[in-house]
Structures are given as structure tokens and as C-alpha cells.
C-alpha positions in Angstrom: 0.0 0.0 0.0 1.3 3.3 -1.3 2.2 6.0 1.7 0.0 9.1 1.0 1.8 12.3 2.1 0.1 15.7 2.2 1.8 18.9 1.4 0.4 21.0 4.5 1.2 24.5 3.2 -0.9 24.0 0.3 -4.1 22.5 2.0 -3.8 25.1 4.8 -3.5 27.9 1.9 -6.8 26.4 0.1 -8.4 26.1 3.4 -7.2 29.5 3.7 -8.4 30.9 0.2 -12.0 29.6 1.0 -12.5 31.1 4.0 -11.3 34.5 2.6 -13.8 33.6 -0.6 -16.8 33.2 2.1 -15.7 36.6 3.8 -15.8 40.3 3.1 -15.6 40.6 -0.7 -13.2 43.9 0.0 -9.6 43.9 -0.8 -8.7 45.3 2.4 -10.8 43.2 4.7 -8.8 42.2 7.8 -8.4 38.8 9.0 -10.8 39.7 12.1 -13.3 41.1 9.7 -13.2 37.7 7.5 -13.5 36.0 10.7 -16.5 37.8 11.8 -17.7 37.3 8.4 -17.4 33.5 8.0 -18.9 33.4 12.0 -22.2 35.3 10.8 -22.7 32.9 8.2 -22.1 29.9 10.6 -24.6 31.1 12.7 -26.9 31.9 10.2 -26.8 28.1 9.2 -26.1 25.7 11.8 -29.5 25.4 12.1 -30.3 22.0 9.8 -34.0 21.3 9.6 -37.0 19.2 7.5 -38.8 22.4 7.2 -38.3 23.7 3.7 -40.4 26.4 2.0 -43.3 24.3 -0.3 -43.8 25.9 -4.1 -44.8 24.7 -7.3 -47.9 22.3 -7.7 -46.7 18.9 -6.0 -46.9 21.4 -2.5 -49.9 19.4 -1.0 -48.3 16.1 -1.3 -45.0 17.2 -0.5 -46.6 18.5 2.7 -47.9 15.1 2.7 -44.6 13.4 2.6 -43.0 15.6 4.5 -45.1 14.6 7.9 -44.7 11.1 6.5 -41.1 11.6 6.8 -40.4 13.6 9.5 -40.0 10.6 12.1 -37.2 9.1 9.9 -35.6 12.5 8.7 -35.6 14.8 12.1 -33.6 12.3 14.4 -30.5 12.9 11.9 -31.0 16.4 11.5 -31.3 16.6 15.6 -28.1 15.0 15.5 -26.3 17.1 12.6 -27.6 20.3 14.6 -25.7 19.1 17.4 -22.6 18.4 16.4 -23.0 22.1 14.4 -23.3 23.6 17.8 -20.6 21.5 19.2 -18.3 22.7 16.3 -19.2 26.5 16.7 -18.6 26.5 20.6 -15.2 24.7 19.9 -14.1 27.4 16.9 -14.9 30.3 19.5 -12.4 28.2 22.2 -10.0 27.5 20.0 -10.1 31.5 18.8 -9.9 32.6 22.3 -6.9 30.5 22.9 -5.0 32.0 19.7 -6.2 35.1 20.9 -4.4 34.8 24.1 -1.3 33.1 23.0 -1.0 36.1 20.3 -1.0 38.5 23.4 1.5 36.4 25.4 3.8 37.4 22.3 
């Protein structure tokens, strides 16, 4: 079995790039305004859920699948909101660690 290696720079740049593409569209936007940036949008959409807008003509039986459904799809989407929140409060500890480490310097 062939070792896999992975060039760290270059993931942590993408990783980097992304987060910048989510951010402030703004050439000058700081790193604490990107940061704010990508938080908003986290918070905006941690929140997984079943309920979806209904349009179109199919809307009364998709209403109708939907509370069908809703025993089978709402315990995973319990679960993914969850571990969302989980992932959110352990970004913010993690920032306030750097945070403090960068003043220690």
C-alpha cells in the first residue's frame, strides 16, 4: 500500500483561500473582519431542519410526505444540529486560545 503524504502549506493555503472567498468581498478586509464574516454565516446556518419552504404544484403532497417523513428524517438532522453547535462553541475556544497566546507574544 502506497504512503500518501500531504503537502500541509498548500491544504492550509486552500483552506485559507475559502474562507477568505466566504468573507468580506473587499480587498482590504482584515483577518478579524473575515472571521467575523465567515462566524455570521455559521450562525446563520447551523440550524439543519426538514422544514423547507413548499412551491410549485406537487406542495400538498409534499406537505404530505414531508409529515410522513419527519419521524425518519428529524432524528439525523437533531443529531447534525448538534454536532453544528458542538463545532461553533469549539471554533470560539480555540479563537480565544490564539487570541491569548497572540498577546503572550
Amino acid at each position: 500500500m502506497a504512503e500518501e503524504t500531504t503537502d500541509v502549506a498548500a491544504l492550509f493555503a486552500r483552506l485559507k483561500g475559502e474562507v477568505r472567498a466566504s468573507g468580506p468581498r473587499r480587498a482590504d478586509a482584515s483577518a478579524a473582519q473575515v472571521r467575523l464574516s465567515a462566524r455570521d454565516q455559521a450562525e446563520r446556518l447551523w440550524v439543519v431542519s426538514a422544514e423547507r419552504p413548499i412551491a410549485g404544484k406537487a406542495g400538498p403532497l409534499k406537505l404530505l410526505l414531508r409529515r410522513f417523513m419527519r419521524w425518519y428524517v428529524e432524528p439525523a438532522l437533531a443529531d447534525q444540529r448538534a454536532f453544528n453547535d458542538a463545532v461553533l462553541k469549539l471554533v470560539d475556544d480555540l479563537d480565544e486560545r490564539i487570541s491569548r497566546l497572540e498577546q503572550r507574544k
